[in-house]
C-alpha positions as CSV (number, residue, x, y, z in Angstrom):
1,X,0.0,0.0,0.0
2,X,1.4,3.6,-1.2
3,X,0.9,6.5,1.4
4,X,1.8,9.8,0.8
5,X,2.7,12.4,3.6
6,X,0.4,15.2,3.4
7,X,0.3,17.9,6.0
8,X,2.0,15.2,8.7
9,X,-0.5,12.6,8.0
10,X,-0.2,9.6,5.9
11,X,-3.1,9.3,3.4
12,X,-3.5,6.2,1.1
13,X,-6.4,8.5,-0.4
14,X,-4.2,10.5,-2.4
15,X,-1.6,8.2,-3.6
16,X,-4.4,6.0,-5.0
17,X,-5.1,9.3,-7.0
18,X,-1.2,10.1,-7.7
19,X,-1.4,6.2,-8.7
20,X,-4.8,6.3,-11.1
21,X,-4.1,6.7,-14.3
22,X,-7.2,8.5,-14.9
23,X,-9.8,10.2,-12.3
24,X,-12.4,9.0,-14.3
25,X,-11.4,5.0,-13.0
26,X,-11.8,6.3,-9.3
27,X,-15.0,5.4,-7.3
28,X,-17.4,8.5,-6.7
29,X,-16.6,8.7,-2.8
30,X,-13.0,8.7,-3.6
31,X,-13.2,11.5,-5.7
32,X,-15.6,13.1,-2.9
33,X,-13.5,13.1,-0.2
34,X,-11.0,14.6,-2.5
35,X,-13.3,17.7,-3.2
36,X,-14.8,17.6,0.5
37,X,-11.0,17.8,1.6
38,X,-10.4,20.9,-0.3
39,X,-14.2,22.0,0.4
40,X,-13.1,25.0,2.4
41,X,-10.2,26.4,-0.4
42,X,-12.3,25.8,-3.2
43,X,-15.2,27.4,-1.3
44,X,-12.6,30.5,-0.6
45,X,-10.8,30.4,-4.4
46,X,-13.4,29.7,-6.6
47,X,-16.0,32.5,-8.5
48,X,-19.1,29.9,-9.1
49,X,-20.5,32.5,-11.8
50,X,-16.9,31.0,-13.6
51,X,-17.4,28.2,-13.2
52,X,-21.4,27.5,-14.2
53,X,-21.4,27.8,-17.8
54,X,-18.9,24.7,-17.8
55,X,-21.3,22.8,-15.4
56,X,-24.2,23.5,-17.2
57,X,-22.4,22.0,-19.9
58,X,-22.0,19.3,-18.3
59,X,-25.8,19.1,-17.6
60,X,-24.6,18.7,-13.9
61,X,-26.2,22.2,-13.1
62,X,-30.0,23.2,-14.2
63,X,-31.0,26.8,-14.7
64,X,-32.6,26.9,-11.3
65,X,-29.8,25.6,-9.8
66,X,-27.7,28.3,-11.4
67,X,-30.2,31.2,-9.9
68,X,-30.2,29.8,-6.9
69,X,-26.4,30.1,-6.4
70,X,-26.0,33.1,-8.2
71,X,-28.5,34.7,-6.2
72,X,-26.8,34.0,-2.7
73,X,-25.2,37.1,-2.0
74,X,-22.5,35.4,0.5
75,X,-20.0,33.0,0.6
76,X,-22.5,29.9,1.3
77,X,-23.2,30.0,-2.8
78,X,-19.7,28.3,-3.3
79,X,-21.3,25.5,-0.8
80,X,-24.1,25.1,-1.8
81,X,-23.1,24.6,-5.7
82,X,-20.8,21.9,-4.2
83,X,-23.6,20.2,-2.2
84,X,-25.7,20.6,-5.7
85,X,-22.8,18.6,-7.9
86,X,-22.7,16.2,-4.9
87,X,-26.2,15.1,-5.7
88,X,-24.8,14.0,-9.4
89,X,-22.7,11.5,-7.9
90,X,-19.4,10.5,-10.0
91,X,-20.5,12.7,-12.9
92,X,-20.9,16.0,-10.3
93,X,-17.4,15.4,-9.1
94,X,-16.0,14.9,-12.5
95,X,-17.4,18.1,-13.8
96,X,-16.3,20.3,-10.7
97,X,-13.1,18.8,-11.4
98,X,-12.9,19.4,-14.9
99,X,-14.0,22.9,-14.4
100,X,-11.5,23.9,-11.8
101,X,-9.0,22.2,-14.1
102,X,-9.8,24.9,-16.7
103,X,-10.5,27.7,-14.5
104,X,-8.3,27.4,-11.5
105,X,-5.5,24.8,-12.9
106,X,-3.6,26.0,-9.8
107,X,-6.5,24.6,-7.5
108,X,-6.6,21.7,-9.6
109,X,-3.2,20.5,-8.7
110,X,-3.2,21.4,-5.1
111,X,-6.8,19.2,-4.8
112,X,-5.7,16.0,-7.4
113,X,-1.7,16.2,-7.1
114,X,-2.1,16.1,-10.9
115,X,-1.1,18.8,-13.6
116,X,-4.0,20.3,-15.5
117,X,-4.3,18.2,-19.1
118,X,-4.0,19.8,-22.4
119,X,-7.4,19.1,-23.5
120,X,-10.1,18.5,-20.4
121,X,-12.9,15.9,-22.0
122,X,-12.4,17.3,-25.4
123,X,-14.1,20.9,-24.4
124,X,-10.7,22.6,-26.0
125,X,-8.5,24.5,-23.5
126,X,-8.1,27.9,-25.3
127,X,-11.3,27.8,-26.5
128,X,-12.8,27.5,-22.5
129,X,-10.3,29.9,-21.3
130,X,-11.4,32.5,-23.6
131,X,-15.2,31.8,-23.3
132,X,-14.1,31.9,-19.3
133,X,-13.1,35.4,-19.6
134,X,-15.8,36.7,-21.8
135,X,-18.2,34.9,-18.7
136,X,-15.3,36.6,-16.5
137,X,-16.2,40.0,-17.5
138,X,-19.6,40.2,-18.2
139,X,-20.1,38.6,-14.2
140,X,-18.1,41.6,-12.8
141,X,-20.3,43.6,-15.3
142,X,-23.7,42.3,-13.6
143,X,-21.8,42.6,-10.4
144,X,-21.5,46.3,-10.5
145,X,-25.3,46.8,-12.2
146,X,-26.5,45.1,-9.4
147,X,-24.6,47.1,-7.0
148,X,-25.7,50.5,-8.7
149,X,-29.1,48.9,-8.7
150,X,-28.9,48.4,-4.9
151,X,-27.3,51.9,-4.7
152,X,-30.2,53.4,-7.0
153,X,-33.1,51.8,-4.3
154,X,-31.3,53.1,-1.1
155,X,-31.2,56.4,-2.7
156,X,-35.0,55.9,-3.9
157,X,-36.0,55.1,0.0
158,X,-34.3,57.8,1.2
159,X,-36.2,60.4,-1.0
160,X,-39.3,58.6,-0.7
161,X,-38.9,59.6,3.1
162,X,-38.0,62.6,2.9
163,X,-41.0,63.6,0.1
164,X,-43.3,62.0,2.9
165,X,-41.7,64.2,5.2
166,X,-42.3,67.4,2.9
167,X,-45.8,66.3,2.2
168,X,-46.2,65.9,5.7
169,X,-45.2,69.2,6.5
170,X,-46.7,70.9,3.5
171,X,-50.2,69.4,4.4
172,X,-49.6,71.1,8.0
173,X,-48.6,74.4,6.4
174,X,-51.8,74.4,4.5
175,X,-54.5,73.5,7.7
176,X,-52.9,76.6,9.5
C-alpha cells in the first residue's frame, strides 16, 4: 500500500489518485472526499458565476440551480453549488473537477496532485479559457449593475422619506 505524507499525516487517499491513471477510474466517494478535503479552499478560491457555464455544460447544473447560487449574495453559494454537484454523484465530481481544471489549474493541482491536461474531456482549453473570460467579465459587469441597482433603491427610500416628510409638513402648512 502507497501513502503519501500530506500535512503530517499519511493518506492512502491520495496516492491512490497520484497512482490512477485517470480520475475518471476512481470510485465517486474517492473523488468526494478529494473535493470535500479541499471543500473550504475551493469554497474560498473559486468564482461559481466561472465556473457554471462549464457545469451547465456538463448538464450537472440546471437553470434553477444556477439562480439559486448566483442569487446568494454570500460565501455559502460556493457551498451550496458543491452540495448541488454532490447530488450528481461520479458525474458531479468529475465536472467540478474538470471545471477547476480549466478555470483554477492551480486549485486543480493542489486538490488532485495532478497537472491540468491539455485538453479536459475534449471541451478545447483555449477555447474555455477565452469563453471563461468573456463569462469573467460580463459577471463583474452584472456585479457592478446590481450594485448600482442596490445603490439606486437606497437612494430611492431615502427620498421617498423625505417627500413623505415634505408632504407631511406641506399638508400642515396648508391646515394653518
Amino acid at each position: 500500500m502507497c501513502f503519501f505524507l500530506y500535512k503530517g499525516k499519511s493518506t492512502p487517499d491520495l496516492c491512490s489518485v497520484l497512482n490512477t491513471p485517470d480520475l475518471k477510474d476512481l470510485e465517486e466517494e474517492e473523488l468526494w472526499d478529494l473535493i470535500n478535503d479541499n471543500r473550504h479552499a475551493i469554497s474560498l478560491g473559486v468564482r461559481p458565476c466561472v465556473l457554471i457555464p462549464y457545469l451547465r455544460q456538463a448538464r450537472v447544473l440546471t437553470d434553477l440551480d444556477e439562480d439559486e447560487i448566483l442569487t446568494c449574495l454570500n460565501f455559502t453559494n460556493r457551498g451550496h453549488m458543491i452540495d448541488l454537484l454532490r447530488v450528481q454523484g461520479h458525474n458531479g465530481a468529475m465536472a467540478l473537477l474538470e471545471s477547476l481544471m480549466i478555470h483554477y489549474p492551480a486549485l486543480y493541482t493542489r486538490i488532485t496532485g495532478r497537472q491540468p491536461s491539455i485538453e479536459p474531456s475534449g471541451f478545447k482549453l483555449h477555447v474555455a479559457r477565452h469563453e471563461a473570460a468573456r463569462l469573467q467579465a460580463r459577471c463583474c459587469e452584472l456585479q457592478g449593475k446590481l450594485e448600482q441597482a442596490q445603490q439606486n433603491n437606497k437612494e430611492l427610500s431615502q427620498m421617498q422619506g423625505e417627500h413623505a416628510r415634505l408632504r407631511s409638513h406641506l399638508d400642515g402648512v396648508h391646515l394653518t
